[in-house]
Each structure stands twice: as structure tokens, then as C-alpha cells.
N, C-alpha and C positions, 0 to 999 in steps of 0.2 A: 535554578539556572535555566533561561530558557533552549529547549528547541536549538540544534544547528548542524548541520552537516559540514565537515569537511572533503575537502576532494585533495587528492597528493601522489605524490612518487613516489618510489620506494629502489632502493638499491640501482641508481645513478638513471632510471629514468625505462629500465626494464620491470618495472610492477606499477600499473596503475592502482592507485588505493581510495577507499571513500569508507567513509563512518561517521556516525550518527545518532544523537540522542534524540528520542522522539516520546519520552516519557508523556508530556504535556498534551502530545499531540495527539497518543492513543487515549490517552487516559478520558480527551476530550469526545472521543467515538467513543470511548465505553460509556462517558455518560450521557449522550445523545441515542444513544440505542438501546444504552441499561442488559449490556450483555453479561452473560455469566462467565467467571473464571476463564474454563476453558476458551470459552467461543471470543472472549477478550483478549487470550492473549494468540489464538489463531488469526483473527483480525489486526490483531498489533503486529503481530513478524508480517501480516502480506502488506501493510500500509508502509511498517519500518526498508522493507524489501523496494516497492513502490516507488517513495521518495528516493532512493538511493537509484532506479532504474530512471526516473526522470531528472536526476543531475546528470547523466548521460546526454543527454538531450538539449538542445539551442534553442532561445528567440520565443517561438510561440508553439513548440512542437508539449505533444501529449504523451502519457501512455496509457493503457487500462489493464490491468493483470485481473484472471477470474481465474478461479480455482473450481471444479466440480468434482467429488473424485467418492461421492456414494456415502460421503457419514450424514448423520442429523444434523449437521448446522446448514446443508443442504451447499451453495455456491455462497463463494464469498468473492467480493467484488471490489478493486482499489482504483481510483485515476490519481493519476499526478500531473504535475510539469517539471519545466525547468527548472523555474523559478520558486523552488522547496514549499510548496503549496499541492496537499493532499487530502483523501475524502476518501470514504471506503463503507463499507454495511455488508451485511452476512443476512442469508434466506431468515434463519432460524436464530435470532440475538440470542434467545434463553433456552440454551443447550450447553450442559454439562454433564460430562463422562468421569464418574470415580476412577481413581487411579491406582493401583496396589502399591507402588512405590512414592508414593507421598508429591508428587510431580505433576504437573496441569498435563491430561493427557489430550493433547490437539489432535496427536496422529486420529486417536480413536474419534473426536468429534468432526472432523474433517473428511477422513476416509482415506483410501489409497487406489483406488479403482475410479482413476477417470483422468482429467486432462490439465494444464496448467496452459491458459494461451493468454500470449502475453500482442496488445495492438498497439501501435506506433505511429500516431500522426502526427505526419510533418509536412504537412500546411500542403501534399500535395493531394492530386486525383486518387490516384490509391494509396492505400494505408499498407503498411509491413504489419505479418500479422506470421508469428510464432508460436509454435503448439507441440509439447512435449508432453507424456505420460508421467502418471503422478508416482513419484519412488520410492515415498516414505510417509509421506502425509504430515510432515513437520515443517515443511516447507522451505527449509533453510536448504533443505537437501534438494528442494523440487527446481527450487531456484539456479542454486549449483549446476544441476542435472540441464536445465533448459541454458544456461550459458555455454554449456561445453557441446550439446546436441545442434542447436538450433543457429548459434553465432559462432560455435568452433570456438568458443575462448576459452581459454587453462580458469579456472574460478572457480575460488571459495568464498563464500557465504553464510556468515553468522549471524544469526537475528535471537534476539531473547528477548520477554515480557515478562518482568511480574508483577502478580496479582495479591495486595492486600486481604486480610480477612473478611472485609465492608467491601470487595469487589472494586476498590480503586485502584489505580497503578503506582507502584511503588518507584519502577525502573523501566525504560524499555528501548531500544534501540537495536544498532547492528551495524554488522562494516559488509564489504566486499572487495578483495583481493583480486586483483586478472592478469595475467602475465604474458606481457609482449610475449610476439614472435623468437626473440633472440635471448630470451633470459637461457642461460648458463644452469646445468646438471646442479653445480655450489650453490646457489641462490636458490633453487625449487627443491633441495634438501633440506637448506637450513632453514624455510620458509614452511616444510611440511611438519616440521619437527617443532616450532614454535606451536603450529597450528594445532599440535597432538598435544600442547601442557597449558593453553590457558585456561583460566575458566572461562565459565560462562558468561554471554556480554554482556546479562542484567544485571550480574555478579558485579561485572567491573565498575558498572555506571552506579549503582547502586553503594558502591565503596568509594562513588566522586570523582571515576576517571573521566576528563572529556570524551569529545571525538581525536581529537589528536592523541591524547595517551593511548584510547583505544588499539590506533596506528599505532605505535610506541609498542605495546603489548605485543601486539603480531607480529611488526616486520624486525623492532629493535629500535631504539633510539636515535642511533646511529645513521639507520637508512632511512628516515622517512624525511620524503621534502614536503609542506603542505603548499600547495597553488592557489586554493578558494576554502572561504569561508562564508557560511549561507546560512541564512533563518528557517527554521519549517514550523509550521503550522497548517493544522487542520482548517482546511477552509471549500467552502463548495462555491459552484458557479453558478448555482438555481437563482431565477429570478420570478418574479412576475410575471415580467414582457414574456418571458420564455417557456413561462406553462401558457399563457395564455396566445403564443401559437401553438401549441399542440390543443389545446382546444380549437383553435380554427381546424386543425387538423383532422379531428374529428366530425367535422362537415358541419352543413344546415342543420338539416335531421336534428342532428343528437344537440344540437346547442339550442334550436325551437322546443324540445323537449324536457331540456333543464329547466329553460324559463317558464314554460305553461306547468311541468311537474312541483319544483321545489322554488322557482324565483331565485334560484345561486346555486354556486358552487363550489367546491373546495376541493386543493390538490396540493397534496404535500410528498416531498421530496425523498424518494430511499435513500437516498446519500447522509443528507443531514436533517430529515424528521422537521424540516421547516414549512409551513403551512403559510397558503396564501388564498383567498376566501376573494370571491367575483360575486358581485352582489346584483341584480335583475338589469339595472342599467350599466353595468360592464358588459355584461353579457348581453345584448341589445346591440349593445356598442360591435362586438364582435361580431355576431350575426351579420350588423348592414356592412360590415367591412367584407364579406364575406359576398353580399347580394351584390353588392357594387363592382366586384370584379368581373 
């Protein structure tokens, strides 16, 4: 099945809902970065988290969530958009922490001593830009934590990855729960009490639940209205054109010296490990673009 987010209502229009199977999506950063277990499925909850933070969002607007918080997989790094289109990479891909309880331990590869900030551009001058401490290092909670501190909204937050024995993804995905202003004492009981007996989300997806069942799962059959239905896939914005202005960026100097040193270049992508190679006359080419201004 591929990839897709849902966006919906829940108990007459007092709970906003979104959820999300991103199995394909992570599974594609794990095999673009060849990350371990752990550091694969810490990556997968902040990309699954991500896309679900950029269906928030209109038109052309972005977001970028980075995690630092002191473990070996060092910061880990996601953008998204609107339009269910995400990317993400981690300091450290091949970082794994044993676990005593037979469970991918993230907290411990992640860390819990540092910040979670989350930026928001929306196509103006200044960016919105949110920064909470790190809770738990699982992220589902860091996320949680930063909706309720930073935006004031009531929000729960489930994300889960699993990880095959050959390090592929088996399941991965997650929802996010926010509750208007006006929801009612009966609704954010019977809504904490679902929240206390599901399982897990890789669990669900992993048993062939949609995103909608997901909703289903949490709010109850009953209350959920779905609004939008959307594709996600792993995909980055790297180009050519666009390494090769940060090369002009880099001046005279350093571009007369590529070409008299090596006669080229090459510059490839932390996001998606895509490589793009400037060979004596690109790079010439750059240089006189550069003398002519």
C-alpha cells in the first residue's frame, strides 16, 4: 500500500486528527543512509512526526524539526511541506544501542539532554521558529511536549517504526490528536482512555490498519470525520543549479582553486546522499559568472 496521510475531525469538529503510514517513506531514508535499527527507527518517528507537522501548513510553506539532545546518533534533521513531500538524515546513520527489553532503544541513541526546535517558513521575512527541551528522547513525547509548551495545543502524539532483522522497515507511521479550545471534560476522558489501551502504531499498520482505521483506533469509529486524503513520499529539493550556487558562494578564491588543484568538483546532499560532479568547464563557467558581476 502506498504512503498516505489523512487529515480529519473527531467528535463533531472539537478534535483535529491526522495519521499516517510512512512505512515506504522511511524505509527509503533507511536505505539511502543505511542506518542501523535504532538510529532508523529514531529517524522514522521524526520524519513520520514531520510530514504530519507540514500537513499543518498551506501553499508553499515548509517546516524543519532538528533534534540535538546529547546521544551518539549526534542531531537528527527532517523538512517537509504541505504537500506530503519529506527528507530527513541523522549526524551518525550507523548508531545502535542494545536494548535489555528486546525494544529498539531510540531514547538511548538520541539522548535526552538538549532541544527539539521546530522552523516554519511561510513564504514570509521572518520564519516562526519553536524550541522546547528534550522529555524523553523518544520523540513521540518530545513532540507532544513541544505542541502543548510552544503552540498551547491539548496533543497527543504516536509515532512507531519497525525494524526487520536485514534492517528494512517492516511498518511505520503515526497519528496526532489536538483538541480545540471547547472540547468538553466527556470527550478528553473518553479520548485519554482510548489513548491508555491501543497498541502500538507499527503494531496497527503492521496488522493492515490504514490511516483512517488508525483514527478509528483512537477517537472510535463513530467520531471520526476524514477531510483530506494525501500521498507522502520521501523526496528532497537538491538540485544541480543549486549546489552550484553555493559554490559561487564560496567566492573566486576557492573556485580558481578547485580548477588549477583537481579540475572538478563534487557535492553531495545530507538529505538524500545524491551526488552531482562539476567538471573544469562548469566550473570556468562559474568562475566568469562570478568576474562579470
Amino acid at each position: 500500500m502506498p504512503d498516505y496521510l489523512v487529515r480529519g475531525l473527531g467528535f463533531n469538529g472539537n478534535v483535529r486528527a491526522f495519521a499516517v503510514n510512512t512505512t515506504e517513506t522511511v524505509g527509503e531514508a533507511q536505505r539511502r543512509h543505511q542506518t542501523w535499527p535504532a538510529a532508523t527507527a529514531a529517524l522514522g518517528r521524526l520524519m513520520t512526526g514531520g510530514v504530519m507537522f507540514g500537513a499543518m501548513l498551506k501553499g508553499e510553506d515548509r517546516v524543519t524539526l532538528k533534534i540535538e539532545a546529547g546521544g551518539p546518533i549526534g542531531y537528527l534533521l527532517v523538512d517537509s511541506d504541505a504537500k506530503g513531500n519529506v527528507r530527513g538524515y541523522v549526524a551518525n546513520p550507523q548508531t545502535h544501542v542494545d536494548s535489555k527489553s528486546g525494544k529498539l532503544d531510540v531514547k538511548g541513541v538520541v539522548g535526552t539532554d538538549g532541544m527539539l526546535s521546530v522552523v516554519k517558513d511561510q513564504g514570509m521575512r521572518d520564519y516562526f521558529t519553536g524550541q522546547t527541551p528534550i522529555v524523553s528522547g523518544e520523540i513521540a513525547e518530545d513532540l507532544t511536549y513541544y505542541f502543548v509548551v510552544s503552540e498551547q495545543v491539548p496533543s497527543s502524539v504516536g509515532l512507531g517504526v519497525l525494524v526487520d532483522t536485514d534492517n528494512s522497515v517492516l511498518a511505520a507511521g503515526g497519528f496526532i490528536i489536538q483538541l480545540m479550545p471547547d472540547t468538553d471534560d466527556e470527550t478528553i476522558t473518553l479520548i485519554e482512555k482510548r489513548l491508555a489501551n491501543i497498541e502500538p502504531v507499527s503494531s496497527m499498520i503492521k496488522r493492515g490498519l490504514t490511516p483512517e482505521g488508525i483514527l478509528e483506533e483512537v477517537l472510535g469509529a463513530d467520531n471520526v470525520q476524514i477531510l483530506e486524503k494525501m500521498p507522502v513520499q520521501f523526496k528532497c529539493t537538491c538540485s544541480k543549479e543549486k549546489f552550484a550556487e553555493g559554490l559561487i558562494g564560496l567566492g573566486k578564491e576557492e573556485i580558481r582553486q578547485m580548477i588549477d588543484t583537481d579540475g572538478q568538483a563534487e557535492a553531495e546532499c545530507h538529505f538524500c546522499h545524491e551526488k552531482y560532479h562539476y567538471n573544469k568547464e562548469e566550473l570556468e563557467a562559474l568562475l566568469n559568472e562570478l568576474e562579470s558581476k
